[in-house]
N, C-alpha and C positions, 0 to 999 in steps of 0.2 A: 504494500500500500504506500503510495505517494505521501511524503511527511509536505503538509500546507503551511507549516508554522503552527500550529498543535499540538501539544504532544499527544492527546485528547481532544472531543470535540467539545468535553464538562468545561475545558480551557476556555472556550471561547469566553466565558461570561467570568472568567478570573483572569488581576493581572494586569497586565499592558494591552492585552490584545483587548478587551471590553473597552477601555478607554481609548484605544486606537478606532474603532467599529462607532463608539458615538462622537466622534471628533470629527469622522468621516461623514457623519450621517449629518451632524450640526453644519459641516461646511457645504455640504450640496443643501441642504437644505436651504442657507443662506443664498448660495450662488443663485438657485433656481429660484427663490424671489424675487430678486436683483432682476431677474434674466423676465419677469413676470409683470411687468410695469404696462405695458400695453392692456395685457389680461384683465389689471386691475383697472386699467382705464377703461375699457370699455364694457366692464361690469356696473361700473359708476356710471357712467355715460348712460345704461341702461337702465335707469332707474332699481337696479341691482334686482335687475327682473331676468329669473333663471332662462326665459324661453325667449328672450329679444338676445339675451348675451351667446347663449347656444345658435341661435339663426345666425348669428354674425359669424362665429365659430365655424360653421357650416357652410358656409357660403363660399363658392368657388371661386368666388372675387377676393377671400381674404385668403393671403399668401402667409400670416403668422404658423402655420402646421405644416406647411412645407419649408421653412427656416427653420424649423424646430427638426424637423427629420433630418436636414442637411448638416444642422447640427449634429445630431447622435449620429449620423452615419461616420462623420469624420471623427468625432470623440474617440470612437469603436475602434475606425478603421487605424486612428494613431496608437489607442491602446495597444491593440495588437502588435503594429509593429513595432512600438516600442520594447513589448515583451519580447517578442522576438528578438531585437538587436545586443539586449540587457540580458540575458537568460544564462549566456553561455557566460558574463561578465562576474554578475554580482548575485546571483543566484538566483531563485526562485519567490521567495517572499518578499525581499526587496523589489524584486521587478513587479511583484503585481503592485506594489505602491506606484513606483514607474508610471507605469499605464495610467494611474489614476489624478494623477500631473498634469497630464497631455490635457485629459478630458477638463480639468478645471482650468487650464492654457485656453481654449476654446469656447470654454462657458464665459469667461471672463470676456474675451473679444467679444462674443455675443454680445453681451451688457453694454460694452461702449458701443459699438454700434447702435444700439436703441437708445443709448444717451442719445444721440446726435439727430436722432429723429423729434421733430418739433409737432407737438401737440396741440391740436387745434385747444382745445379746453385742459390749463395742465390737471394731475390730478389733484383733486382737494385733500388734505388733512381731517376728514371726519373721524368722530368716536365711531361711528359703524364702520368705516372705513380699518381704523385701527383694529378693530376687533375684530375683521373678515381677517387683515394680514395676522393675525397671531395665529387664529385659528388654521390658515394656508401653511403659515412655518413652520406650525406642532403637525400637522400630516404630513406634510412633505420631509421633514426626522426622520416620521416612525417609517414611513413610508419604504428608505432610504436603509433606515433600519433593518427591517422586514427583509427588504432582499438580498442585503449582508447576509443576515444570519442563515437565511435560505440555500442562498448559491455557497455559501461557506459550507452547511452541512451537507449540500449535495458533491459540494467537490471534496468532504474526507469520506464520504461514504463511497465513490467511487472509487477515491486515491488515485485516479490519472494524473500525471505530472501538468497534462497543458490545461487540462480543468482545474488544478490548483493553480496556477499561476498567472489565470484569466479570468478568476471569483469576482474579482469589483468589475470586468467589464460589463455587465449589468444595470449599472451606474450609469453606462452611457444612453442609457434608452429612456430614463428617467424623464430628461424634458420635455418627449413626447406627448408624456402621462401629464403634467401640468396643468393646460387651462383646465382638462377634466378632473385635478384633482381639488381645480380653485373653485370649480361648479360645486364639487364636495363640502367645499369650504362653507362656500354660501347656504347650501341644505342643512347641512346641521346647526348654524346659525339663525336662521332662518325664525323658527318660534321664538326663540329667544330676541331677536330685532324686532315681530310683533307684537309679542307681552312689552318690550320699553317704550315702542310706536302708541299702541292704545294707552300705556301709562301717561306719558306725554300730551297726547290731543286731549285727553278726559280731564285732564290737570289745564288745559287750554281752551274746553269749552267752559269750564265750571268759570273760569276766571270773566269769559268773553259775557256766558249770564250776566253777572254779579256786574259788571263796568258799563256805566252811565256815559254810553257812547252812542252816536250815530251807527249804524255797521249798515256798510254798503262792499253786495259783490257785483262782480265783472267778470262778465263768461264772454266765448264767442270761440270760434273758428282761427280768429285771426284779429289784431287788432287789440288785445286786451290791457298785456301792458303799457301800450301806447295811452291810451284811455284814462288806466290808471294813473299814470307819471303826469298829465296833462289835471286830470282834477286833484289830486295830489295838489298840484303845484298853485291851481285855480283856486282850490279852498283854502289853504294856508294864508289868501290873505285876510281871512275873516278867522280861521276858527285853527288851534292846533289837532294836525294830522299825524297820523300814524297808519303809515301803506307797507304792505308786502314789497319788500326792495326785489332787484330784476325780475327774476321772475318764480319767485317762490307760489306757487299757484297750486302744490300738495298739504295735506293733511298735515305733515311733516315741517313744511316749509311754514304754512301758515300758524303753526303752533307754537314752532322758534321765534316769529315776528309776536306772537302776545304776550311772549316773556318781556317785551319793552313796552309794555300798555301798562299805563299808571291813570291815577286822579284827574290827573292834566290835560290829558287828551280829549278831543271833541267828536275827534270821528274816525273809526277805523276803515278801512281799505284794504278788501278783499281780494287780490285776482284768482279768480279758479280754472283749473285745466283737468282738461280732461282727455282722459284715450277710451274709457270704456263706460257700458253704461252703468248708471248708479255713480261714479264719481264724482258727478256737480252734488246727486243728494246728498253724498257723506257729508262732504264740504256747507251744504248749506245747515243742515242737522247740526254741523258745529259749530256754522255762527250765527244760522238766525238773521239775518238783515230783515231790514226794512226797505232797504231800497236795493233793484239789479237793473242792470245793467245788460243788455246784449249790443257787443259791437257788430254782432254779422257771422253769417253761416256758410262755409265752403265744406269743399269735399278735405278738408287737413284732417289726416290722422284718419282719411276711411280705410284704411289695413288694420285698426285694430276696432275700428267701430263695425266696422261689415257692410252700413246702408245708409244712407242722405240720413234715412226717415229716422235711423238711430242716432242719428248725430244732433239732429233735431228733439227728436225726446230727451236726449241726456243736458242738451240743454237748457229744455225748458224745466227739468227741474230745481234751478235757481226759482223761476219763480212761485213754482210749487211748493219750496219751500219758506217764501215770504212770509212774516209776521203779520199779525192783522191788521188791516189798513197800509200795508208794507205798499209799497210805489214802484212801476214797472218802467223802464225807459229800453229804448226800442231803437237802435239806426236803420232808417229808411233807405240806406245804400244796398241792402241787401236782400233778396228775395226771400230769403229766410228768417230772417229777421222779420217783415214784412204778414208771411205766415203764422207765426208765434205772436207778433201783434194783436195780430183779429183773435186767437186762441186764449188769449190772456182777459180773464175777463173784471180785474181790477183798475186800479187808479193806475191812467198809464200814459203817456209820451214819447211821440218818435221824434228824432230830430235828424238832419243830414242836410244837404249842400244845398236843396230846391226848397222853396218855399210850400208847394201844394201839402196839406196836411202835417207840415211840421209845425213842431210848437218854439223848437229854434231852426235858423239858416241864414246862409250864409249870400252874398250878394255882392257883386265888383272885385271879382279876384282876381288879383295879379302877381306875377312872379317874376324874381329874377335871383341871382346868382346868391344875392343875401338870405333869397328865404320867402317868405310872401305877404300878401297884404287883403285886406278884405271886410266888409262890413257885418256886423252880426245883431241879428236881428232876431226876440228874444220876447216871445208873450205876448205880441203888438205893439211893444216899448217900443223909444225911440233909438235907431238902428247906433252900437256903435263902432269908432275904429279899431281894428284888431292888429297887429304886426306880427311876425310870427317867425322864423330861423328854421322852424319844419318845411320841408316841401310835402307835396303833392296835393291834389284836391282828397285825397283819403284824407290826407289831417285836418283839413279844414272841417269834412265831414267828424272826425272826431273830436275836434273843441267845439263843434255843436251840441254833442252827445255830449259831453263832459260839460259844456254852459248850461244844457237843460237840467244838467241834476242839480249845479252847483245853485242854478237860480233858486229850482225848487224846495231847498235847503236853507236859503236865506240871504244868498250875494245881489246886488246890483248887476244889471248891466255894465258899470259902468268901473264896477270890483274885479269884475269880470275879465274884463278888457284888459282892466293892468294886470292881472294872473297870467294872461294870457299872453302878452308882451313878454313877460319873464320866461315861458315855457323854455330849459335847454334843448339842444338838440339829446335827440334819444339816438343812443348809440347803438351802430350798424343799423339804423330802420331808416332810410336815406339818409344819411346823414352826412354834411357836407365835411370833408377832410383839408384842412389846410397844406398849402406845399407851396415852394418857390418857382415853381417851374410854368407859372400862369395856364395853370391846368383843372380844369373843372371835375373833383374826383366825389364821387358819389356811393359811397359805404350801406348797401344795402342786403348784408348779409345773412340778417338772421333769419333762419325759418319762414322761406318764402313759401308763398301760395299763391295761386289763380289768380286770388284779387291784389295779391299784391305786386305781382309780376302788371298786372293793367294799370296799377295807381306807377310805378316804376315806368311803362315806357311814357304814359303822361309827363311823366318828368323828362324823358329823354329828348321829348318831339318840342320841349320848350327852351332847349338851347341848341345854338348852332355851333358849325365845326362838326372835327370827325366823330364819329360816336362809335366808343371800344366798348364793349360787355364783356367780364369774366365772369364764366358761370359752371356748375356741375349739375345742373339743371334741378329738377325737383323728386323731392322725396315721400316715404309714407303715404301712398296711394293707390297699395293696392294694386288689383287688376288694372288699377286706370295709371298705373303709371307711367306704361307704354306708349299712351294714347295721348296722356297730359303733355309729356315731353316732348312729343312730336309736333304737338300742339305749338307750346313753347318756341320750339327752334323755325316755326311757320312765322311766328309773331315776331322774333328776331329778325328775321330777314325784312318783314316792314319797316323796323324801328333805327337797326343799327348799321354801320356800317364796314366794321371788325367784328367780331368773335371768338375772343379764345375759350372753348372747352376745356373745364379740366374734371381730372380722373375718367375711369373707364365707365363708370357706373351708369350712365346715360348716355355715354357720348354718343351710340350709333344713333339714339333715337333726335337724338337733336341736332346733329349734321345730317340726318335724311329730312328732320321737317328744316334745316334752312336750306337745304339744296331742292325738295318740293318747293321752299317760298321764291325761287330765284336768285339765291343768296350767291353772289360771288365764288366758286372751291377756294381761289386765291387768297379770299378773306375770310378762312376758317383756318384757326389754328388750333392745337390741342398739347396741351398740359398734363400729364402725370400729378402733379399736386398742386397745390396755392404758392407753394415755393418756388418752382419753376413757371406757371404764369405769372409771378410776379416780378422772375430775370426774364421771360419772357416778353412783358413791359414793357421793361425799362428798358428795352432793343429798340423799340418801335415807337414810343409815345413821343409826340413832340407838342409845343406853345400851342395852344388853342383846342387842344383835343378835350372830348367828354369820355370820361370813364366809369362806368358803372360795375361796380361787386354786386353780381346779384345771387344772394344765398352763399350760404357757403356748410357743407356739408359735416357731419359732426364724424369723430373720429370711429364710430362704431361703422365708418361707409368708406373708413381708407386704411 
């Protein structure tokens, strides 16, 4: 029988060699964390929802499981021949340590290579966060463990010399097993993040009863924290607010935002989101408002809704859940919207750009390069001036809906107006970007849809020069995603007059609807990431050019 370093196999767990076996198990352990930063990213990115993080995982666009195998393959393949080159040298137990050099020489490259990769979202520091990684580290040990003591006992029960001398190459397959073992991570976690989840909101509604506040929510499709940031900004100059910062719009989120609700406060600020049905009721079950909000109903998010008509019920349980006498406000921009209007059969209010049936609108709008301007007109009052650093006629449409709450709340027109003045630009939702190069750059990244991609070319068709779009076209749509982005690339070819594409994920569908719309081949280019359309850019842009970000894709789609 082949001596492994043993003298016995009782040896294993006496001695130097137990403490060699968990030194080894603690350092891959570590390394394959390190090596796990994506994983963890876009478990987070996923609302650390096991079955959107597994879709990505699965998906033959994502190339992390084929880096992970080319990995182990080479770990493996240098294992070996290191054993081989070492064998006849320094013996046999030294050499299978050897081997196991190589494969940490290679896990280590791995890590800095993904250092060097730039995250659209980095990842955050959360207690859940923390607790997913401990939980990842302690399996990935025992894990590590496990297969030591395994191939160890299978290599003295055999006693072959090249099965003892090749026990840790097993080790090198390890990173394989990873994102499925961080899936593992998540499941056993999993009640335990519930039980603190429900302790949390129930400790956040009991507070939201008990507090001598306004509570107003904001739903919709599209548009919501626009909305919010806009009356946020409108009521503050009468009453002190307290709003859901970006876009905290979960249970989770908005329960964190009531740990800073005191005495002082006048009125809370809701934004609610949703992907499935029942999510607006939870939300409103926890805070109860009196007054909602809908900015507008699109097809966003019909891959986890299924149908219009669901997207539509889930939102109208916002006002389903109104208090009594609670107050309905309704944007008329939307056909949806518009729907749920008539459906609603409380104290209610639509507002948006046209006057017929609005209770606010807007009237004399003009734009230029600062932003825009325009008359708001509010109850039959007298109309007054607005200025504003938002573009598109969508915002105009949304400081209608945000003046008809703020009026009916208790501001002036004329309170109004200077809130309104103040509004900052909201970041990535058009939002004009400073540069030296007298170039008109237009930041419209976040989470586009249908109607926003239409309020977008609006903006494009009102300044002149060349017009450049970068885009990876649109997402969360389902069956219709096909169809949207073809769509898409049709409506480009009206609007712009470059195009760069980036990543694969859509681009045939959107280089076929711009080459359907008549679009230039000449003036389609394509991008692998936002990193290289943006050296892609800087080759081409010159004085006078318009540039649009439209959307930009979250890391769980690169």
């Amino acid at each position: 029988m082949f001596p492994i370093g043993l003298g016995s196999f009782s040896e294993l767990f006496s001695g130097y060699t137990l403490y060699l076996i968990i030194g080894i198990s603690l350092i891959n352990g570590a390394l394959l964390f390190f090596a796990s930063s994506k994983f963890l990213l876009v478990m987070q990115q996923s609302g650390y929802r096991g079955k959107r993080y597994f879709k990505w995982l699965l998906n033959p666009e994502t190339p992390y499981l084929s880096r992970l195998m080319l990995l182990c393959l080479l770990g493996l393949l240098f294992f070996c021949l290191l054993s081989v080159c070492f064998l006849s040298v320094v013996g046999n137990t030294i050499t299978s340590y050897m081997g196991f050099l190589s494969y940490v020489l290679f896990v280590s490259l791995y890590i800095d290579s993904e250092r060097n990769v730039n995250a659209k979202l980095p990842l955050k520091k959360t207690k859940r966060l923390v607790r997913l990684c401990i939980t990842y580290e302690i399996i990935l040990t025992l894990l590590t463990f496990g297969i030591i003591v395994l191939v160890n006992f299978i290599a003295y029960s055999i006693g072959d010399e090249v099965v003892g001398v090749l026990r840790y190459a097993p080790i090198c397959l390890i990173p394989l097993l990873s994102p499925y073992v961080l899936f593992l991570a998540y499941l056993i976690n999993e009640p335990f993040e519930n039980a603190i989840k429900k302790h949390i909101v129930l400790k956040a509604t009991a507070k939201l009863d008990s507090a001598d506040v306004i509570k107003i929510g904001i739903t919709g499709s599209f548009g919501k924290t626009s909305v919010k940031e806009i009356l946020n900004t409108v009521l503050s100059q009468k009453f002190r607010v307290l709003s859901t910062p970006n876009s905290f719009n979960t249970p989770m989120g908005i329960a964190l935002t009531v740990k800073g609700l005191d005495s002082t406060h006048d009125i809370f600020i809701a934004e609610m989101g949703a992907r499935n049905k029942g999510d607006i009721k939870e939300l409103a079950d926890m805070i109860k408002p009196s007054v909602a909000v809908l900015t507008g109903i699109n097809n966003q998010h019909l891959e986890s809704f299924g149908s219009i008509e669901t997207i539509k019920n889930t939102k109208f349980e916002l006002f389903e859940g109104l208090t009594e006498n609670g107050v309905g406000f309704f944007s008329s921009e939307s056909e949806g919207a518009k729907e749920l209007f008539n459906r609603f059969n409380g104290e209610k209010y639509s507002a948006g750009i046209n006057k017929e049936g609005n209770f606010a609108y807007a009237t004399d709008i003009t734009t230029d390069e600062r932003g825009m301007s325009f008359n708001l007109h509010i109850n039959g009052e007298k109309p007054v001036k607005c200025c504003t650093v938002l573009l598109g006629r969508h915002s105009v449409s949304n400081i209608c809906l945000a003046a008809a709450v703020a009026y009916k709340i208790g501001l002036t027109p004329e309170e109004i107006a200077m809130g309104v003045n103040r509004i900052p630009a909201l970041k990535h939702r058009l939002e004009l970007l400073p540069n030296n190069k007298n170039i008109v750059i237009i930041d419209d990244s976040y989470n586009s849809n249908e109607d926003g991609i239409r309020a977008a070319m609006e903006v494009l068709d009102t300044f002149s020069g060349r017009k450049i779009v970068l885009t990876p076209g649109l997402v969360e749509l389902g069956k219709m995603e096909n169809v949207v982005n073809l769509e898409f690339g049709k409506t480009l070819a009206r609007h712009a007059d470059l195009v760069i594409v980036i990543g694969k994920h859509n681009a045939e569908m959107l280089i076929s609807g711009l080459t359907d719309g008549g679009f230039n081949k000449e003036n389609i280019l394509f991008a692998k990431s936002l990193n290289k359309a943006n050296v892609l850019l800087n080759g081409i842009v010159k004085e006078g050019d318009f540039v649009l970000f439209e959307n930009d894709l979250p890391d769980n789609y690169n």
